[in-house]
C-alpha positions in Angstrom: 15.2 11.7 35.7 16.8 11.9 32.5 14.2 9.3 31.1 11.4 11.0 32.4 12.5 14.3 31.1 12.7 12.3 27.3 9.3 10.6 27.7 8.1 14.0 29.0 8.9 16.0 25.5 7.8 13.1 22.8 4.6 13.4 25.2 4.2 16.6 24.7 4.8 16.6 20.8 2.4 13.6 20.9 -0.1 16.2 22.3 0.1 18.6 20.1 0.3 16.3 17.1 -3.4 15.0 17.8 -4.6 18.3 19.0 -4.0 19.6 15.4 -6.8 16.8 14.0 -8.5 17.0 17.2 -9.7 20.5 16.6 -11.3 20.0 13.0 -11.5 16.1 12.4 -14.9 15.3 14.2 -16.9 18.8 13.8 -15.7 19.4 10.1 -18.2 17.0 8.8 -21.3 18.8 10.3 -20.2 21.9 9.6 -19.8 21.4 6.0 -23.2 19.6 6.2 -24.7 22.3 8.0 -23.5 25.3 5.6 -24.6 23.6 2.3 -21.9 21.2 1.3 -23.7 17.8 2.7 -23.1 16.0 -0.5 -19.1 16.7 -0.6 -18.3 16.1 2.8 -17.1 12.7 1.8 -14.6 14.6 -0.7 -13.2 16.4 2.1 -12.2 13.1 3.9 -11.4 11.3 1.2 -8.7 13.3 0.3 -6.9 12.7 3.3 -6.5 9.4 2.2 -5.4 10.1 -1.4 -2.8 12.8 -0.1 -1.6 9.9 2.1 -0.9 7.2 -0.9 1.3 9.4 -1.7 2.9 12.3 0.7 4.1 9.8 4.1 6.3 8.0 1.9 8.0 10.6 -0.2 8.2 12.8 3.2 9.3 9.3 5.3 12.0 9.1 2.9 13.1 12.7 3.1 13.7 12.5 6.8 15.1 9.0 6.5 18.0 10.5 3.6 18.2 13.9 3.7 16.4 16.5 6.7 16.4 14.9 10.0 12.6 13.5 10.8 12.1 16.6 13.8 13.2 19.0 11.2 11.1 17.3 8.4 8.0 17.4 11.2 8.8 20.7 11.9 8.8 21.8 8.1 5.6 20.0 7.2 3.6 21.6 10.5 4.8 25.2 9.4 3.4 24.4 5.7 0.1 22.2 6.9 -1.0 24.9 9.3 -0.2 28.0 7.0 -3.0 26.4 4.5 -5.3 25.0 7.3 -5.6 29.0 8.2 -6.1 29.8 4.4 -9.1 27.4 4.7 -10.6 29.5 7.4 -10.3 32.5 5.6 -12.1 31.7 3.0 -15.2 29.7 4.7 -15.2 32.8 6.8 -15.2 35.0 4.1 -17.7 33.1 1.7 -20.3 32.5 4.8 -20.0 36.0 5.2 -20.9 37.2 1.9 -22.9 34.4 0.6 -24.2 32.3 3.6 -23.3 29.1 2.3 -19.5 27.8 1.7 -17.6 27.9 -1.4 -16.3 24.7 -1.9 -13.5 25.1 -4.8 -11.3 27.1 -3.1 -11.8 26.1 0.7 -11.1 22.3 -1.1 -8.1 23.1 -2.8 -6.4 25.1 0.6 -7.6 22.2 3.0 -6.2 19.7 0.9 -2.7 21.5 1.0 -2.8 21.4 4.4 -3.8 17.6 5.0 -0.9 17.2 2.1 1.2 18.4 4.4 -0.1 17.3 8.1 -0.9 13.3 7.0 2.9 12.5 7.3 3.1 13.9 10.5 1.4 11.2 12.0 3.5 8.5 10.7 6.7 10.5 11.1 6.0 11.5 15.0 6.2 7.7 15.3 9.5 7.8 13.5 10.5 10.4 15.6 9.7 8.7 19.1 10.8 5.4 18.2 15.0 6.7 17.3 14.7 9.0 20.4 13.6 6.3 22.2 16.1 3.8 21.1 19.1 6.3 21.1 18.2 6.6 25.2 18.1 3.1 25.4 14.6 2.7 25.9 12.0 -0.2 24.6 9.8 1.1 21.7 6.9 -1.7 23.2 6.9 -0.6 26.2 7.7 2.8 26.5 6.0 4.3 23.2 2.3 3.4 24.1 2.2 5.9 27.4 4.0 8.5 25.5 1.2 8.2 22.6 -1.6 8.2 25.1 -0.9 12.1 25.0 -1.6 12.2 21.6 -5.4 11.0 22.7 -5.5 13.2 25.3 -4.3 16.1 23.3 -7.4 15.3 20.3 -9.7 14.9 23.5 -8.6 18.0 24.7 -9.0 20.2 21.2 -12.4 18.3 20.8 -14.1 19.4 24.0 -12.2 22.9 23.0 -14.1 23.2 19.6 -17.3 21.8 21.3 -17.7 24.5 24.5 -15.9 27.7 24.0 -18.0 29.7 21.9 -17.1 32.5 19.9 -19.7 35.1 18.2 -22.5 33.2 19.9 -21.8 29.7 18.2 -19.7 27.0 19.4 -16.3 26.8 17.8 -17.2 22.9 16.4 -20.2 24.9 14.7 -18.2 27.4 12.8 -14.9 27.9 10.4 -13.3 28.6 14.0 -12.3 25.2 14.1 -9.9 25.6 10.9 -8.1 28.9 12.6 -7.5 26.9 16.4 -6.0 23.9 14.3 -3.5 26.0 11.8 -2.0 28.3 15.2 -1.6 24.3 17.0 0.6 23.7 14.2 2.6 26.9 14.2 3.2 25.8 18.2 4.4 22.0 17.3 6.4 23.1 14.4 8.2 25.6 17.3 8.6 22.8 19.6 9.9 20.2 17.3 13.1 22.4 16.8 13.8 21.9 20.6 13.5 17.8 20.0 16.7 15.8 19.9 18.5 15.5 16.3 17.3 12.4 14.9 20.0 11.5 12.6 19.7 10.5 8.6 20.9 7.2 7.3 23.1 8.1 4.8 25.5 5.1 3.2 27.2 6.1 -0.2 27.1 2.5 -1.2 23.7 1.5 -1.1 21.5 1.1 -4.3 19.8 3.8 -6.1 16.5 2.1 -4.5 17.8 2.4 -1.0 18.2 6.0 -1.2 15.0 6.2 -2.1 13.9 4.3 0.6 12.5 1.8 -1.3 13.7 -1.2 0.5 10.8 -0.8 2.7 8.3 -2.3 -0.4 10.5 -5.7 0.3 8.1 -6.5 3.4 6.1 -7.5 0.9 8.0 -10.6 -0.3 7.2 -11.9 2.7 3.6 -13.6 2.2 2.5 -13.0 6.1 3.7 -9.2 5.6 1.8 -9.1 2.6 -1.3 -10.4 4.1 -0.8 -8.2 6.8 -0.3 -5.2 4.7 -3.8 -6.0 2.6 -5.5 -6.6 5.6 -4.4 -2.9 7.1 -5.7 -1.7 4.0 -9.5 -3.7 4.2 -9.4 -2.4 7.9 -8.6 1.2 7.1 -11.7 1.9 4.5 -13.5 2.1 8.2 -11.0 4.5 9.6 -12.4 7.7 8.4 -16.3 6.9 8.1 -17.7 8.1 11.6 -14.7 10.6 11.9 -16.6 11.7 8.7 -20.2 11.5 9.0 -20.3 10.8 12.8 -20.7 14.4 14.2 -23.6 15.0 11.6 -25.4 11.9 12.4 -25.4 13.0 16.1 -26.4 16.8 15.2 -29.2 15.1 13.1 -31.5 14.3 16.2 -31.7 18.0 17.1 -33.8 18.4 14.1 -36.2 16.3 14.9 -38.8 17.5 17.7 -39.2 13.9 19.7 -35.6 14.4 20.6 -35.1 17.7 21.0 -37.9 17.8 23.9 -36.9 14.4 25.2 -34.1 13.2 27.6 -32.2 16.2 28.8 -33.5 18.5 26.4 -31.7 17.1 23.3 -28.4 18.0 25.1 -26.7 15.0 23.3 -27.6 16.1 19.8 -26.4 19.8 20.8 -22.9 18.6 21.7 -22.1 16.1 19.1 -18.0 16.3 19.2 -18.7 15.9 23.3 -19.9 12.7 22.8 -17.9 11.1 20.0 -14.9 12.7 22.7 -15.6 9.4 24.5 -13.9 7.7 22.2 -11.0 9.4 22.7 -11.1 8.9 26.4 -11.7 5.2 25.9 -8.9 5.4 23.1 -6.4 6.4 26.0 -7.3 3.8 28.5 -7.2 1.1 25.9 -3.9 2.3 24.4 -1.8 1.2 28.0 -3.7 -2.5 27.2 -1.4 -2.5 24.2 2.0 -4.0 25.0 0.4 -7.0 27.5 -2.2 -7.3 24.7 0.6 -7.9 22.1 2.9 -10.4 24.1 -0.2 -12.3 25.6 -2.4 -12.8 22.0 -0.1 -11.3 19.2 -0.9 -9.2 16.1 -3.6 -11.6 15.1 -5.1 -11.5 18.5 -5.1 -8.0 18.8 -5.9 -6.8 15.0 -8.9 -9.3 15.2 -9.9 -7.4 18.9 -10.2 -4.4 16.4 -11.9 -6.1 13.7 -15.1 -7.1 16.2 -14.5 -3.8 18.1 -15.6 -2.3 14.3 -18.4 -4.2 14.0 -19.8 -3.0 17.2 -18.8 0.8 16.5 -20.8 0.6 13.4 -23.7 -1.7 15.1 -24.2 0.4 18.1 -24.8 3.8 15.9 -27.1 1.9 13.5 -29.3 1.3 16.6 -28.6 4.1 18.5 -30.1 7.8 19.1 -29.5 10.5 21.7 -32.7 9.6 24.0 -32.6 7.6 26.9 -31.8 4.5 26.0 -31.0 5.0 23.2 -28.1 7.5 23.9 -26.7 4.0 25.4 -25.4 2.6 22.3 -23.9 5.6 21.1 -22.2 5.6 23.9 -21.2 1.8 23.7 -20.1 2.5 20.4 -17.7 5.4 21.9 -16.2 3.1 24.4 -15.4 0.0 21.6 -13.7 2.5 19.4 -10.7 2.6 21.6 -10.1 -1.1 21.0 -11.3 -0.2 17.3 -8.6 2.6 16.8 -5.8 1.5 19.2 -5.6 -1.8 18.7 -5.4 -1.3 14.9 -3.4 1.8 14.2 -0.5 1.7 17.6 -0.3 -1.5 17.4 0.2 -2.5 13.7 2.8 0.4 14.0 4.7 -1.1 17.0 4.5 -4.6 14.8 5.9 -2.7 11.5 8.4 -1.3 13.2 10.0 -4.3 14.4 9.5 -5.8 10.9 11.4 -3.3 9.8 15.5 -2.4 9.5 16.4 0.9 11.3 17.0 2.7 8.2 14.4 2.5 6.6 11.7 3.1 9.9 10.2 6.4 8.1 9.6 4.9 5.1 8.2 1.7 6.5 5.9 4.1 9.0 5.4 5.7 5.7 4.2 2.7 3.9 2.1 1.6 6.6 0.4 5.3 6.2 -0.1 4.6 3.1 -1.8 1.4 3.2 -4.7 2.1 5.8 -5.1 5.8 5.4 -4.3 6.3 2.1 -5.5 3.7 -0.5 -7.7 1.8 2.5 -9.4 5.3 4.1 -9.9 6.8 0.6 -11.6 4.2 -0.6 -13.8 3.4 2.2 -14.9 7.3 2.7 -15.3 7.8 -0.9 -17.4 4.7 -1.3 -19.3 5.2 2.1 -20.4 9.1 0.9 -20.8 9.0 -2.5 -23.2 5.5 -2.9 -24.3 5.5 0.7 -24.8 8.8 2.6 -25.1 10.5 -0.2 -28.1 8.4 -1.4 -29.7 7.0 1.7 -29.5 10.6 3.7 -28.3 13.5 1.4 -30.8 12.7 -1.3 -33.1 15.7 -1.9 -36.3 14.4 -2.4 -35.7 12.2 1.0 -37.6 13.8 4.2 -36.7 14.0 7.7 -37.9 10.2 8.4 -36.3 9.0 5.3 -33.2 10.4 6.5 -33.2 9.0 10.0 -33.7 5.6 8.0 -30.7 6.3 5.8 -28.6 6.9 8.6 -29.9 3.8 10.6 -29.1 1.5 7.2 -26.0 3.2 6.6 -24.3 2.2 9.3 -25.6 -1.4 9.7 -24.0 -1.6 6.1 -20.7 -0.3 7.4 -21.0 -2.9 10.3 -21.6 -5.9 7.7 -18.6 -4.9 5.9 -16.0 -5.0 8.6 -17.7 -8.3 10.0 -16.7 -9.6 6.7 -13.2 -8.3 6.8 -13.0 -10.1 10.1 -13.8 -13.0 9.2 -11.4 -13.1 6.0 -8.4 -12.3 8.1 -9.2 -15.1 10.7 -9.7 -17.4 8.4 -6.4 -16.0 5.9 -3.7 -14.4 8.1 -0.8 -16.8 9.6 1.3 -14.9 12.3 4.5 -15.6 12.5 6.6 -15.7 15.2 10.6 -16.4 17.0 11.5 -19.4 18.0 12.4 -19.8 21.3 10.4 -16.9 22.5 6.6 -16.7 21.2 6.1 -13.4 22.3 9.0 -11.6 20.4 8.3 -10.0 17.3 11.7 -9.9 15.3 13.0 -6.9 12.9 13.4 -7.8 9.1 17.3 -8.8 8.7 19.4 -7.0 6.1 19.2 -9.7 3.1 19.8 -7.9 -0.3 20.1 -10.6 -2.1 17.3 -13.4 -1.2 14.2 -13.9 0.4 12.9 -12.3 3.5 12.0 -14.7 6.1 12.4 -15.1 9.9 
């Protein structure tokens, strides 16, 4: 009982941790498309990756040094929903008095508030893994149900943004969505005081670079760590593209007459964040495949599972549209996204964490952050609006066909690109592994004064 009461609570917080992005992530895109800011919409996600070169670590090592992580999660909910709420007010207010969004000001509060929230996801991982441990439990084993809740929790703020509507429009259509995720985080950043006190790892004798949780950089002497690490960062420039531009793309076919007349009505194109909620639900079935998955085929196995499952995600939109059958492949690409997301993101933090000494779990979490949705999601986004979306959809001159065309390229391009990556790692990445026991994964020893190695 006691278990299940501590699997029960980091469930919960998982919830709530997702539901936060849940209720903005998917719809923002179209939204800011819809109201005038097509062309920056990329800005918008790409900051979430710059703010998270930067922000998990220096927040991973706070919680690893100096405010226990549940405190630090707490702290950094309070401050991320406060500006998410600011954002709201002013799209609210400038739709209201201009009928189009002013992007200055609504960029600046939003990108307090993913300042703040990006860490959270790295340290709610920090978070379940020493509660975990101090019960006695397996982090393999018994993290990937508890996360499972933080799928259902997005899926459950999706469908919320998507069906209840408010004024006449549908939350996911309106700056709604920014208010429902900033009161989420007032609610987690109350329920993270109630978590068990995960405890700092302080040690007056340790180098000025430990304190600074530096030490987590030395998985990088190790060449299949490093590889790894680059890899996570090719992998992640996909991360945030359909989060991104996904919603809009789907919204897209209600503006043409073909499929707004066609199979059920245009239905599909009406409830974009609906339908990209499938890959949410497949995200939570494919998470429980995770710790046979990792014993049975390792890392390589399973980060190459995500690889293909990319190329498909992208390749099933480039062909796909929301008549029947179209709809088909948008809603093939929903289902491979769970192997796609899951199989990348939970699982290469399962494998850093048990590359990784105790002390320095935040900051390694942190780092890991910082590789795929920092410098790797940045990139990609960035690169994926501003010379491809931007120019193959968004372009002025281009009309309605041209658009659909755009789109249609777009996405094929985005599918040749993580084929590529796919290939590379294959070909590159040599997994390492115990002897005596292939399927163990084993935890970076303490070795300050020579190489890293297993």
């Amino acid at each position: 009982m006691k278990n299940f009461q501590t699997k029960a609570r980091l469930s919960v917080m998982n919830f709530l941790e997702f539901a936060v992005w849940g209720a903005y992530l998917i719809s923002m895109g179209m939204f800011l498309a819809n109201n005038g800011l097509g062309e920056y919409v990329f800005w918008f996600y790409t900051v979430q990756g710059l703010v998270s070169i930067v922000m998990p670590a220096l927040i991973g090592i706070v919680a690893d040094r100096w405010i226990p992580a549940q405190m630090t999660l707490s702290l950094c909910h309070i401050l991320a929903g406060g500006f998410m709420i600011g954002t709201g007010v002013v799209a609210s207010h400038s739709l209201a008095t201009t009928g189009t969004l002013d992007f200055a000001p609504m960029f600046t509060l939003y990108t307090l508030s993913v300042a703040f929230f990006m860490p959270t996801i790295g340290l709610s991982n920090s978070v379940a893994f020493s509660v975990l441990e101090q019960k006695g439990l397996d982090t393999i084993t018994d993290f990937p149900p508890i996360r499972v809740f933080g799928t259902v929790g997005f899926i459950a703020a999706e469908l919320l943004v998507n069906f209840v509507v408010i004024g006449g429009q549908a939350i996911q259509f309106t700056a709604a969505q920014f208010y429902t995720s900033g009161i989420l985080s007032f609610i987690l950043a109350a329920y993270c005081m109630s978590l068990p006190k995960c405890p700092c790892k302080r040690d007056a004798s340790r180098s000025l670079a430990d304190a600074f949780g530096l030490k987590a950089f030395r998985l990088f002497r190790r060449k299949d760590m490093a590889i790894f690490f680059v890899f996570s960062m090719l992998l992640g420039v996909s991360l945030q593209i359909t989060n991104s531009y996904g919603s809009d793309f789907i919204n897209f076919f209600s503006k043409l007459e073909e499929f707004n007349t066609g199979f059920m009505n245009g239905w599909w194109a009406k409830n974009p964040t609906f339908l990209i909620s499938i890959s949410q639900c497949a995200e939570a079935l494919c998470i429980l495949a995770i710790p046979y998955c990792l014993k049975r085929f390792g890392i390589k196995g399973v980060m190459l599972m995500a690889m293909f499952a990319w190329v498909l995600r992208f390749g099933f939109f480039g062909i796909g549209n929301t008549n029947f059958p179209g709809v088909t492949a948008l809603i093939l690409s929903c289902i491979v996204y769970g192997v796609a997301f899951d199989f990348f993101n939970v699982s290469g933090g399962l494998y850093v964490d048990r590359q990784t000494d105790p002390a320095q779990r935040s900051s390694a979490q942190g780092l890991f952050m910082l590789m795929t949705n920092g410098v790797g999601a940045s990139l990609g986004t960035f690169i994926a609006g501003k010379w491809v979306v931007n120019k193959l959809v968004y372009a002025p001159e281009l009309d309605l066909e041209s658009q659909m065309s755009g789109w249609q390229h777009s996405w094929l391009i985005f599918a040749g690109y993580a084929l590529v990556v796919a290939i590379l790692f294959m070909i590159i990445f040599k997994e390492k592994r115990s002897e005596g026991d292939t399927r163990e994964v084993s935890r970076i020893p303490e070795n300050p004064g020579g190489d890293v190695e297993l």
